[in-house]
N, C-alpha and C positions, 0 to 999 in steps of 0.2 A: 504494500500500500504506500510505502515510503516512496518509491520512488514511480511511480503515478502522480505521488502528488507534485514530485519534483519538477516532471515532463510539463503537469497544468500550472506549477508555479512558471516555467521558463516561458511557456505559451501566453501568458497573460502579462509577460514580462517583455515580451516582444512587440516592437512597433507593426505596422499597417504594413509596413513591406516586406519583414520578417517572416510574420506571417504567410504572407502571399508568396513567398519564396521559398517555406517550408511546405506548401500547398502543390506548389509546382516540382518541389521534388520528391513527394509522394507519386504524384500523379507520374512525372517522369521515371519515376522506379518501377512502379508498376504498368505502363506501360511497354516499358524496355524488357522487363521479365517477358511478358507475353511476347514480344515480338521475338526476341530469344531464344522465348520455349516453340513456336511454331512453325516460323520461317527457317529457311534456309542460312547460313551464316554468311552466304554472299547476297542472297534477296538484303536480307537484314543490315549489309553494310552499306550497300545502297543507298539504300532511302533513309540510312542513321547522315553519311554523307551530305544526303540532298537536305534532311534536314538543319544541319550544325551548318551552311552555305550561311554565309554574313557578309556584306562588304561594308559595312559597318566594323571598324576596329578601333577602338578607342580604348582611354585607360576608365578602365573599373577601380572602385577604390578599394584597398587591400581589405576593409571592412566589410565589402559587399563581397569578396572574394569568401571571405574565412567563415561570412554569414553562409554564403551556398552550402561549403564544406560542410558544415555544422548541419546544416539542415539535410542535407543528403545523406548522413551517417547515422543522424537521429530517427530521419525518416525511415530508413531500412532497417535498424534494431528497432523499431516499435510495428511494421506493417508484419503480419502474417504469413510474408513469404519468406523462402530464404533465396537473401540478395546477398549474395560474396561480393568479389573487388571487381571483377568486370561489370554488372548494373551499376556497379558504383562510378566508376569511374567514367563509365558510357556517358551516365546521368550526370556526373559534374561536367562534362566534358562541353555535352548539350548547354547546362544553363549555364555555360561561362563561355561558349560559342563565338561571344566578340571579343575575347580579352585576347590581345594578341600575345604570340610565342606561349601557346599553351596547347601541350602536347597530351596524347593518351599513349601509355607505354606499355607494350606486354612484354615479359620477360621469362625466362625457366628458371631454375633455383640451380646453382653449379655446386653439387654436391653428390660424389657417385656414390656415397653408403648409404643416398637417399631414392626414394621410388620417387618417378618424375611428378614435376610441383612448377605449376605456371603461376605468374602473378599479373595483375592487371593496376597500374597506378597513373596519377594526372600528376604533370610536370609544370610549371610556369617558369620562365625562363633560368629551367636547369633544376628545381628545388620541387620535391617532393609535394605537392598540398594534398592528395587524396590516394591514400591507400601504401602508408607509410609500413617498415616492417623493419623486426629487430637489425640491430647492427652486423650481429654474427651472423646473417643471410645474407646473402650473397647470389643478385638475381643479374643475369645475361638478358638484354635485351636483342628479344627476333622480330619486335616488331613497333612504329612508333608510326600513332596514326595523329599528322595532324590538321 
């Protein structure tokens, strides 16, 4: 119960865009789940493509940056699906779409006494913001969509 109330203390503690931005990555998480779980991984990359299209690039302010983050992490631990680092990262990738030099990175884990381990994380120029992972892993990047 404790921390319910914490979610509706942070929720009520949020401004009008907050909100709307925690709204939109709800809906973008579960959205991107379905498309995901049903399409093809190339249909899927497509129209993930056509949509994240902006010629709009401007600066976002780090605020509205960390507020996304925040809310696409919060929204994924509290919705009923299980969203790993790829919804996640799709998802910030989406609502942060205009911020320029902002990457999605997939990588494997370089560790052969381990059974193979992808990870999926969002870069902003060069710096980790979404789907951070201890120090002692060690991921190779095969793929950087951006």
């Amino acid at each position: 119960m404790g921390r319910f109330k914490h979610h509706i203390a942070k929720w009520n503690s949020l401004s009008l865009e907050g909100k709307l931005i925690f709204l939109k990555a709800a809906a973008s998480l579960v959205l991107i789940k379905v498309g995901l779980t049903i399409l093809p991984f190339a249909t899927f990359r497509k129209i993930f493509h056509w949509l994240c299209k902006s010629k709009y690039t401007g600066e976002t302010s780090q605020q509205s940056v960390d507020l996304t983050v925040w809310a696409v992490d919060t929204a994924a631990n509290l919705l009923p699906l299980e969203l790993l680092c790829l919804p996640r990262a799709l998802a910030t990738k989406y609502l942060l779409r205009k911020v320029p030099a902002l990457t999605l990175e997939i990588g494997i884990e370089v560790n052969p006494a381990k059974q193979f381990e992808a990870h999926a994380w969002v870069e902003k120029n060069g710096s980790v913001i979404m789907g951070n992972w201890p120090e002692s892993v060690l991921y190779q990047r095969i793929w950087v969509w951006k």
